[in-house]
C-alpha positions in Angstrom: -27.8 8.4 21.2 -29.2 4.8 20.0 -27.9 4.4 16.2 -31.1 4.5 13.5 -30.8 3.6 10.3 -32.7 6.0 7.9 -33.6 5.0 4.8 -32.1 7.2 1.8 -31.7 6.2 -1.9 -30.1 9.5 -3.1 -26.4 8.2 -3.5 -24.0 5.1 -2.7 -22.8 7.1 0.4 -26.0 7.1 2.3 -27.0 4.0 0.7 -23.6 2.6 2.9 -24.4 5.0 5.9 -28.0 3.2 5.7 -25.9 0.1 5.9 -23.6 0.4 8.7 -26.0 2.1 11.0 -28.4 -1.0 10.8 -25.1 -3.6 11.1 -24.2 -1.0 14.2 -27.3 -1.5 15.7 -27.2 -5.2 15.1 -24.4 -5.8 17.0 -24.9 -3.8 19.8 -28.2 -1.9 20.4 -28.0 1.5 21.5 -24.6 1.8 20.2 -23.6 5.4 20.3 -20.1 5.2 18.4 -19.6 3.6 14.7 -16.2 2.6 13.7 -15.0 2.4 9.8 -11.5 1.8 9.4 -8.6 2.3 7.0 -4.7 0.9 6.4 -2.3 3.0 4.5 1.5 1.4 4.6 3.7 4.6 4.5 6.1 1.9 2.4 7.3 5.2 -0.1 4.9 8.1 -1.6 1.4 7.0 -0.8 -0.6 7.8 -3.8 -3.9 8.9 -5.3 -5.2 5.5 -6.2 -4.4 5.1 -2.1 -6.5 7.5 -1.2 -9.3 5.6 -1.8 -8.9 3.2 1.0 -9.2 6.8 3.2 -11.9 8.9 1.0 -14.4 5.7 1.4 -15.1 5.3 4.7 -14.7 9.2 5.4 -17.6 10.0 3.0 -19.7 7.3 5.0 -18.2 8.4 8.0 -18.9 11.8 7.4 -22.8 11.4 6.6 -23.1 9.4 9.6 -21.5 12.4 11.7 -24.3 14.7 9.7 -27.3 12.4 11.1 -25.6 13.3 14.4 -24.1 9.9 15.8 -20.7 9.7 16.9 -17.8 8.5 14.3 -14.3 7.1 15.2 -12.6 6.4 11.6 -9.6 4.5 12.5 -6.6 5.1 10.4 -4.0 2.2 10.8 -0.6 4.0 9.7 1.0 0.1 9.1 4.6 1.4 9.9 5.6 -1.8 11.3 5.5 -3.9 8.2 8.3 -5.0 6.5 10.4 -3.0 4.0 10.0 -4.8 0.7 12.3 -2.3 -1.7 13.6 0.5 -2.5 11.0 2.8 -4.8 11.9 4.2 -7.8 12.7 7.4 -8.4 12.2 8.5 -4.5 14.6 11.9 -3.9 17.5 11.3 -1.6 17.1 7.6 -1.6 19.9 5.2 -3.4 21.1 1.3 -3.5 22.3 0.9 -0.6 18.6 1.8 1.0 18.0 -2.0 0.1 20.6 -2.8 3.0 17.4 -2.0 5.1 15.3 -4.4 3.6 13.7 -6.9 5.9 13.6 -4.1 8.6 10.2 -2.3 9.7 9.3 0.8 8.4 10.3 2.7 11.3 13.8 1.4 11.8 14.6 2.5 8.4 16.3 5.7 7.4 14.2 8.7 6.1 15.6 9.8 2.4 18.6 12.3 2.8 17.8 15.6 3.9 14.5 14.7 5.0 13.1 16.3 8.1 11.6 12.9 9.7 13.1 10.5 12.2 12.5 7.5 9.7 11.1 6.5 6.4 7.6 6.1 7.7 7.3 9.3 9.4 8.5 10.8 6.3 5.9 9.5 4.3 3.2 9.7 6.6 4.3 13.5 7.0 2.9 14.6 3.3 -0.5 12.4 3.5 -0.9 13.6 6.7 -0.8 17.2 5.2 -2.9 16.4 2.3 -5.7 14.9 4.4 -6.1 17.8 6.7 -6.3 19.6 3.7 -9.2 17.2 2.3 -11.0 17.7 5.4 -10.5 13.9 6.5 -10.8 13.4 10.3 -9.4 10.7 11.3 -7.8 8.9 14.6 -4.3 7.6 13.5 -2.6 4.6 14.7 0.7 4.1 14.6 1.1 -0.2 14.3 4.9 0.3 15.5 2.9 2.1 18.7 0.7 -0.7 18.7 2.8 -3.5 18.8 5.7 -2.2 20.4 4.2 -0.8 23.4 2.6 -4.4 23.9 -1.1 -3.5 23.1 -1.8 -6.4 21.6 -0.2 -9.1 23.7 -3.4 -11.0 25.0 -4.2 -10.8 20.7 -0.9 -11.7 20.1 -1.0 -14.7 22.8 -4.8 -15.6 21.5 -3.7 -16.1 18.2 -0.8 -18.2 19.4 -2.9 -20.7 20.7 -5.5 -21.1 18.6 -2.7 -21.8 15.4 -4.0 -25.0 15.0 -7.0 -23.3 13.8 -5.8 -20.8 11.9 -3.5 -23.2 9.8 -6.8 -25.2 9.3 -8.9 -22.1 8.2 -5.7 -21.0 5.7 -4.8 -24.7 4.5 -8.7 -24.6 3.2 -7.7 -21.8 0.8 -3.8 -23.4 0.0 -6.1 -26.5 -1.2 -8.0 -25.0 -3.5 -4.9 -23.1 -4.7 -2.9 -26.7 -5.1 -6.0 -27.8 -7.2 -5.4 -25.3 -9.7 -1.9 -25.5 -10.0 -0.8 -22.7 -8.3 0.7 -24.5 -5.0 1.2 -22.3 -1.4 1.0 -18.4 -1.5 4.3 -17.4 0.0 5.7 -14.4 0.7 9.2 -13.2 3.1 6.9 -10.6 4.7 5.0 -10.2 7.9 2.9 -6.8 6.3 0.7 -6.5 3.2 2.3 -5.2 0.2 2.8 -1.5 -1.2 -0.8 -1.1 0.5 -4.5 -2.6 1.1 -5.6 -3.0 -2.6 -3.8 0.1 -4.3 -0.4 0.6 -5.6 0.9 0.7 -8.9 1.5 -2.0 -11.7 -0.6 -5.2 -13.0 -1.6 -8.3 -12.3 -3.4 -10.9 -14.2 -6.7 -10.1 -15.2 -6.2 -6.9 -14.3 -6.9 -4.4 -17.3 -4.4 -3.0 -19.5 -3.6 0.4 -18.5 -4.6 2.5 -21.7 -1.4 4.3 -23.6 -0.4 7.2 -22.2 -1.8 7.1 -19.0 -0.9 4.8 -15.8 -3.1 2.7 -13.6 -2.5 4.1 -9.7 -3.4 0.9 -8.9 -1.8 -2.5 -7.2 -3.5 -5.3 -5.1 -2.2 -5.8 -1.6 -0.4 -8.2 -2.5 -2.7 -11.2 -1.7 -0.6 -13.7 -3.7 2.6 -12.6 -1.9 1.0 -12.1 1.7 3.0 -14.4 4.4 0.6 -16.2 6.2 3.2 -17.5 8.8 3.2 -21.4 6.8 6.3 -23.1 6.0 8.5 -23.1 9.7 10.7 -26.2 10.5 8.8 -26.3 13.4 4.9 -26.3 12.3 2.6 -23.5 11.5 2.9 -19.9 13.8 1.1 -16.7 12.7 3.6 -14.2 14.5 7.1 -13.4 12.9 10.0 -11.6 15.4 12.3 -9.1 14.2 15.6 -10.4 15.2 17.5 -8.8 18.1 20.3 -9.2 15.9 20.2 -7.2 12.5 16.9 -6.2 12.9 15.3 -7.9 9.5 11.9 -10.0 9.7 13.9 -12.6 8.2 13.1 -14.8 11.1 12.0 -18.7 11.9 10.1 -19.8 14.7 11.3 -23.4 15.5 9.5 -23.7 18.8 6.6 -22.7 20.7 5.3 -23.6 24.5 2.3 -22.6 25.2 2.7 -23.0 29.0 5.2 -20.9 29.6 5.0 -18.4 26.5 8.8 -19.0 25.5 9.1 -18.5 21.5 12.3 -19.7 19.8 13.9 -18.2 16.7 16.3 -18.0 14.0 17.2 -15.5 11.7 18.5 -16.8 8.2 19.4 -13.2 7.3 22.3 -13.3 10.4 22.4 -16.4 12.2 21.2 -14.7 15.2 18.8 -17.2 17.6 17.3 -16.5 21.4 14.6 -17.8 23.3 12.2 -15.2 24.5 8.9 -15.0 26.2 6.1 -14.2 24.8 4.1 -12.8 27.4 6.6 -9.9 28.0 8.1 -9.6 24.1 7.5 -6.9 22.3 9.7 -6.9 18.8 7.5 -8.9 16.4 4.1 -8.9 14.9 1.1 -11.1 13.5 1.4 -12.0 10.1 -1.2 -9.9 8.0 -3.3 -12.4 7.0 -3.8 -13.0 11.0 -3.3 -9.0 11.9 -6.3 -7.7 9.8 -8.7 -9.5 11.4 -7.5 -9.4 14.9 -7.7 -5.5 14.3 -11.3 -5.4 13.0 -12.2 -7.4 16.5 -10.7 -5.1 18.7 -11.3 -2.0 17.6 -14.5 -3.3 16.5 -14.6 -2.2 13.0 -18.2 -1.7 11.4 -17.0 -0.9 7.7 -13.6 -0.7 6.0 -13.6 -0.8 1.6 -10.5 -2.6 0.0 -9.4 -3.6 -3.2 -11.0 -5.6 -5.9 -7.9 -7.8 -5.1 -10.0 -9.0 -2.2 -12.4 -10.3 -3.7 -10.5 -13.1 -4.7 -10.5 -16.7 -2.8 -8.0 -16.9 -0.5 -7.6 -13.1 0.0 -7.1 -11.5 3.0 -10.5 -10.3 3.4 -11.9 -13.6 2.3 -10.3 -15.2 4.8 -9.9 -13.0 7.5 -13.9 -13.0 7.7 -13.3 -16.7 8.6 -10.4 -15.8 11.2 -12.1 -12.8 12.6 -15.2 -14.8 14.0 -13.9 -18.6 14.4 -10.9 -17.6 16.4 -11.2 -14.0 17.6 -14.7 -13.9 18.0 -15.7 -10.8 15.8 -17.3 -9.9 13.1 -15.6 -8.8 9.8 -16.6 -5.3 9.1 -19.1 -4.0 5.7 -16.4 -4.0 3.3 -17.6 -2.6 -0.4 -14.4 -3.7 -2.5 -13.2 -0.4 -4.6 -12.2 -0.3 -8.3 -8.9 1.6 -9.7 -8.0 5.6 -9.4 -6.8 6.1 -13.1 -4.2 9.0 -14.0 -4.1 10.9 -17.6 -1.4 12.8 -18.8 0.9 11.3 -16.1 3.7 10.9 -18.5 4.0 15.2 -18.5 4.5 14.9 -14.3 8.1 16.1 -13.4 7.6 15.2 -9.7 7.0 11.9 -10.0 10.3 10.8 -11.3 9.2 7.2 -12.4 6.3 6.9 -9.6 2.4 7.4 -9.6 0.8 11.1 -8.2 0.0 11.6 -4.8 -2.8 13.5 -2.9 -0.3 16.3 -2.6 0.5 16.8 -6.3 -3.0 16.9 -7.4 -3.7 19.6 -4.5 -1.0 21.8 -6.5 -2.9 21.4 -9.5 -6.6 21.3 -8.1 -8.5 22.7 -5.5 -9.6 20.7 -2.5 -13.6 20.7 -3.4 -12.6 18.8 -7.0 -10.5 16.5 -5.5 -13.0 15.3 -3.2 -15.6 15.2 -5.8 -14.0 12.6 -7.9 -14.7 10.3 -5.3 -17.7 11.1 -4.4 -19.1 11.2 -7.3 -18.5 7.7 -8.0 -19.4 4.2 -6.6 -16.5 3.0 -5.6 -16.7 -0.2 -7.5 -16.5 2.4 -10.2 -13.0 3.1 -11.8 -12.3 6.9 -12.7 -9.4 8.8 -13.6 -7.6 12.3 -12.3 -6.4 14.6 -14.9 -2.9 16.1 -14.9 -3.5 16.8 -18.3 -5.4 19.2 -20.6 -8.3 16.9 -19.1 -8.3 19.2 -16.1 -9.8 21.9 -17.8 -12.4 20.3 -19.2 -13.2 18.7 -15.7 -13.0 22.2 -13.7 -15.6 23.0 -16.6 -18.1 20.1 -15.4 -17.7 21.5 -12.3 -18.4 25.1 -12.4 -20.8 24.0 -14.6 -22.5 22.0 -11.2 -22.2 24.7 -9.4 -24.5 26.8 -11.5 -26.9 23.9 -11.2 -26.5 23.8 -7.2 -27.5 27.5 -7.8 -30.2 27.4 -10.0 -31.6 24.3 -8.3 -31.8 22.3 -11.2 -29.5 19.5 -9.6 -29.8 16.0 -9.9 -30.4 14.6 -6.2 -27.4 12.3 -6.7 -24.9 15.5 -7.9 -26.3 17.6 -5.2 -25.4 15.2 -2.8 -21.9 14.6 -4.4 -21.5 18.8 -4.1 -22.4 18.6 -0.3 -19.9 15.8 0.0 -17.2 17.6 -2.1 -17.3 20.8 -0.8 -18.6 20.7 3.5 -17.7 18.3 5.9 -19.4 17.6 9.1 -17.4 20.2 10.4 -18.3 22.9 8.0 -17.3 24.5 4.3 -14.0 24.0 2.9 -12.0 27.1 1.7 -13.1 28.4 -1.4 -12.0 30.5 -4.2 -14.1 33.6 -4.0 -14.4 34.2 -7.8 -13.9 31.2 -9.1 -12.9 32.1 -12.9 -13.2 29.5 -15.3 -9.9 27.3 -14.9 -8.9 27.2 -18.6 -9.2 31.2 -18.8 -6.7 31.2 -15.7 -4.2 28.7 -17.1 -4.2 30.3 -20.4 -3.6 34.2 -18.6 -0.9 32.7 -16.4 0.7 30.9 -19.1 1.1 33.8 -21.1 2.1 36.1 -18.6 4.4 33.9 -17.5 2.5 34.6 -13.9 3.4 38.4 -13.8 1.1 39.4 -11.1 0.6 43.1 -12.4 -0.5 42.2 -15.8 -2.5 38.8 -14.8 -5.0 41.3 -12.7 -4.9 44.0 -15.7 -6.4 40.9 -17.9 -8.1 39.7 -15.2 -10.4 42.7 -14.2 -11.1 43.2 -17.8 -13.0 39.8 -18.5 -15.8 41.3 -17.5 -15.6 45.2 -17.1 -19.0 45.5 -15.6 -17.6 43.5 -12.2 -13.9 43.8 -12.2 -11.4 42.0 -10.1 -10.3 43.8 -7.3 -7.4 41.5 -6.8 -5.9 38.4 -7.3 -6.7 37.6 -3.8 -10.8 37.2 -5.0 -9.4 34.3 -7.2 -7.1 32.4 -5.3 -6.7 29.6 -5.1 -7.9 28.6 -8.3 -5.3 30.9 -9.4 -2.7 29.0 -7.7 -3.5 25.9 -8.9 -3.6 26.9 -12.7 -0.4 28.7 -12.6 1.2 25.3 -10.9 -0.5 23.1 -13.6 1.2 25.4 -16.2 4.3 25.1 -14.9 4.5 22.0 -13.6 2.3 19.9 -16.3 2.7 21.7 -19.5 6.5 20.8 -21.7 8.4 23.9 -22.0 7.5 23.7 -25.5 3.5 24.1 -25.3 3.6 27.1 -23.9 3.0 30.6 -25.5 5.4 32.6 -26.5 3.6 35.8 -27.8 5.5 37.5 -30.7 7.4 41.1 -30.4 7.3 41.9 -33.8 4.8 41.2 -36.5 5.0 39.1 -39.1 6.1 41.1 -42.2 5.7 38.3 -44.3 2.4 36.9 -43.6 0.5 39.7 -43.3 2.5 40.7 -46.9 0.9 37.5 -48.0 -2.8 37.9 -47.0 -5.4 37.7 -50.0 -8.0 40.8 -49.9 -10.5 38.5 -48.1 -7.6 37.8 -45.2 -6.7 41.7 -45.0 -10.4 42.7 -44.5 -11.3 40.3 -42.0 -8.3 41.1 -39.7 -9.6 45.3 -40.6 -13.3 43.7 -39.4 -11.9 42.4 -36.0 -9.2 45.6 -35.4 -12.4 47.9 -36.1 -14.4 46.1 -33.3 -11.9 45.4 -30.7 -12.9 48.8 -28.2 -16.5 48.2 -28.5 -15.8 44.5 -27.5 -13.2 44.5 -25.2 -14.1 41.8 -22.6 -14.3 38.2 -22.8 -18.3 38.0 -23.8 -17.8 40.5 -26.3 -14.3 38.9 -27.7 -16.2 35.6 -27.9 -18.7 37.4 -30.3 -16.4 39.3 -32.4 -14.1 36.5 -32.9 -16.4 34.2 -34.2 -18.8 36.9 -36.2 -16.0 37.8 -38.0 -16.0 34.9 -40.8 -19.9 35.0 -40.4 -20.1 38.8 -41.8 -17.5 38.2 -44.2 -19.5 34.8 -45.4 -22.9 37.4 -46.2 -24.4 36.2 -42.6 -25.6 38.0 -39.3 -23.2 37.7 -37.0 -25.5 35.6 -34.2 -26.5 33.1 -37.1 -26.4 29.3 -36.6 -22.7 27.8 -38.0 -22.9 25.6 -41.7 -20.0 22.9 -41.8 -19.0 25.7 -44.8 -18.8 28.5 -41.9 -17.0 26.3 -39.3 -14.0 25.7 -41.8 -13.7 29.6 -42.8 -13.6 30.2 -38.7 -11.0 27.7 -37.8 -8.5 29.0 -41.2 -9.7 32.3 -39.3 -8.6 31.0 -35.8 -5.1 29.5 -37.2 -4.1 32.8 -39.2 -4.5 34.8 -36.0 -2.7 32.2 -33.6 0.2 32.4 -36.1 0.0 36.4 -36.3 0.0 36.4 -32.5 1.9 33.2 -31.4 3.4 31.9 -34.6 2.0 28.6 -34.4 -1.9 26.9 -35.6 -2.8 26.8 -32.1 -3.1 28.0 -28.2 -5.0 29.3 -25.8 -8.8 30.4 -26.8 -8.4 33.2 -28.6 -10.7 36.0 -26.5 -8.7 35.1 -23.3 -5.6 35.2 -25.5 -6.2 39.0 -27.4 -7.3 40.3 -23.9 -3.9 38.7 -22.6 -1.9 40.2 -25.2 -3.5 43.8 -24.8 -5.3 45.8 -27.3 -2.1 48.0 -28.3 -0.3 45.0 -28.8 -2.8 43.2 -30.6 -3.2 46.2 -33.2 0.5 46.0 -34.1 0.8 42.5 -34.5 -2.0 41.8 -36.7 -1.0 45.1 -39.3 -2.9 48.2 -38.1 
């Protein structure tokens, strides 16, 4: 089918769509297949602020697939770059990982105990989960595949030859960078760093990640990229492994382009050999020279990266330059994307020092969210993900769209965001079937401590006029809260509801205290569900201030209803504070509730 662009202002994604179906057409009318493309480096946990290099050009991918044309979203696993270091806090992993270092990805030992034939395949393994889970079709590419299998030999031996104009195309960037001062990028690699404009940590001019929460965010690295300068023996944009210990740590010191025969040393081990080209296999292009040699043969129509690209002398800068003067491409539609934030990070006991990935905020959030926060924003648009008290609020905004989708009175842009988070091309994502509010679930969990028996009790009585069946109707929201309780909230948040009641409070209460806790034991049977909690909770103080109980709050009435509020929480929980209170008496049971407050 002929690619036509259609014209749609209704959100960045179709805006892009719009885009790449008119640049697909350009280059080749009657195209039938569009190609966007993404590059994780499986280099340790790949994280959320990496998953915007793949949720990008899937949501464009995906509307064009809706329009009906064909989509191939490439998926470059770069498991043959270099391993830089040993992450922080990875499971199973000590020192003497660094022995690997120099090595590709795939020639380096998976973490103890780990499943997976190497450290890539290891890593790949849970994004590879977490994806499928997203709904992200993709085609992966393994680079070790690639290169290894000799794919890209005639690139390989194209690149070769034309160095002379490569080194003239980079030395225009190293110029400008020696006019300010800040002399030759370098770098001992033959890969991008941590990955294509997302990691984690700063760089100058990069802002200050706000206290208490960290920025899931690195650059690729540009300033440390190894663009294949500085050999004894002039300029070459490929870099062996050595034959002997395996490390990148290699020279090239001489080159014939006759015959293909490639000479090396390895600083690292002293190992040298003479090899030929044409039939050598155990190497790659330097990234600088690799990225655009990819977007000309698989013919790449639109890949994002990071703002870190938007530099001069960045890899995308100046691969648009290598792409078409010495492979003869073009370089792709390439939006750059801004940060993924994190809140409440600091509470994560699975990260052990690193940033979240994909996977931990599927324990904590269901699928359709997920999605959503990037759809919902441009992505030259920072945002953050809440593994805080922040997810509540944002599950709230949510369910809260969802009865706007239903009602139809959406925005165009948030109904299109909704489509995005929660279908595919390929259909609906799973679903909770009775989707209770998050915050209700977390605070029932957390109090029952997940007690299945007692958590549908509460459950079916939040609204008595359609009860819960079973916990199966609200999975897997359910799920998810009861892993954010457990997993996100300290030991000492939680509530601990009290066995006994306090003898010496209620011993303490004034008249006025003793006959607004008789007010809400007297109404508790003909309220008993969460509406009619709501009401009784927060009528109370109203009738005992002379007021109807539906009338409008005074600053004077909001003050008697949170000393209300805190004298229950410390009857029930002994502290000022927790969950809200309707969810937390319908929790706690009406028997119990009667006892603890006096009756």
């Amino acid at each position: 089918m002929p690619i036509v662009a259609q014209s749609n202002e209704t959100d960045w994604v179709s805006r892009f769509a719009d885009e790449v179906i008119a640049e697909a057409e350009r280059r080749a009318p009657g195209t039938k297949t569009v190609v966007v493309a993404s590059g994780l480096s499986p280099s340790g946990p790949i994280h959320l602020g990496n998953l915007r290099e793949v949720m990008t050009p899937h949501l464009v991918a995906d509307e064009i697939r809706r329009r009906g044309y064909a989509v191939r979203h490439v998926l470059s696993w770069d498991d043959y770059d270099r391993y830089r270091k040993v992450p922080a806090g990875v499971p199973g992993t000590d020192a003497s990982w660094a022995e690997h270092i120099g090595k590709p990805l795939t020639s380096v030992p998976a973490p103890a105990g780990s499943p997976y034939p190497s450290w890539a395949e290891h890593f790949k393994a849970a994004m590879s989960a977490s994806l499928a889970e997203l709904g992200v079709e993709y085609d992966g590419i393994s680079q070790t595949e690639q290169y290894t299998s000799g794919v890209y030999r005639d690139q390989i031996l194209h690149a070769m030859k034309h160095r002379a104009e490569i080194d003239a195309i980079l030395d225009r960037y190293r110029t400008k960078d020696k006019d300010k001062g800040e002399g030759k990028e370098k770098g001992a690699g033959n890969g991008k760093a941590p990955q294509k404009g997302q990691g984690q940590g700063q760089k100058q001019g990069q802002k200050k990640p706000e206290e208490g929460e960290l920025e899931a965010a690195e650059g690729s690295g540009a300033a440390a990229e190894d663009d294949g300068s500085g050999g004894a023996g002039g300029y070459f944009p490929y870099k062996p492994y050595c034959g002997g210990c395996g490390k990148d740590l290699t020279t090239v010191t001489a080159y014939d382009d006759a015959t293909t025969e490639l000479t090396y040393t390895c600083t690292a081990c002293g190992f040298s050999e003479t090899v030929a080209l044409s039939e050598f296999n155990r190497g790659k292009l330097v990234w600088k020279v690799d990225w655009p040699m990819r977007w000309a043969y698989e013919g790449v129509v639109f890949e994002p990266s990071g703002v870190d690209h938007s530099s001069p002398g960045s890899s995308f800068v100046v691969g648009g330059q290598i792409v078409r003067e010495v492979f003869g491409g073009v370089q792709p539609i390439g939006p750059m994307y801004a940060f993924v934030g994190i809140s409440g990070m600091a509470k994560m006991s699975s990260s052990k020092g690193g940033v979240p990935t994909p996977a931990d905020a599927l324990k904590i959030m269901e699928a359709p969210l997920l999605r959503w926060l990037y759809a919902r924003r441009r992505p030259n648009q920072s945002f953050k993900i809440a593994f805080d008290q922040e997810i509540q609020r944002l599950y709230d905004e949510w369910d809260a769209l969802e009865r706007k989708v239903a009602d139809g009175t959406v925005l165009p842009a948030d109904a299109a965001a909704y489509a995005r988070a929660t279908t595919t091309a390929a259909g609906e994502l799973p679903r909770t079937a009775r989707p209770l509010p998050y915050r209700t679930l977390a605070s029932v969990v957390d109090i029952t401590a997940g007690a299945e028996e007692q958590t549908l009790r509460i459950l079916s009585e939040l609204d008595p006029e359609h009860p819960l069946a079973s916990l199966a109707e609200a999975r897997p929201r359910l799920d998810r809260a009861e892993n954010w309780i457990t997993s996100q909230v300290p030991a000492e948040a939680r509530t601990i509801v009290r066995e006994e009641p306090d003898t010496e409070l209620l011993a303490s209460l004034d008249d006025e205290g003793r006959e607004s806790l008789r007010r809400l034991l007297d109404g508790l049977d003909s309220h008993w569900s969460l509406d009619g909690l709501t009401t009784l909770v927060y009528g109370v103080p109203k009738v005992m201030a002379g007021l109807e109980p539906d009338a409008k709050p005074t600053p004077e009435l909001k003050v008697a209803q949170r000393a209300f509020f805190a004298l229950l929480y410390r009857l029930l929980v002994s502290r000022e504070t927790g969950p809200r209170l309707p969810t937390l008496l319908l929790a706690v049971g009406a028997d119990r509730v009667r006892k603890l407050l006096g009756a």
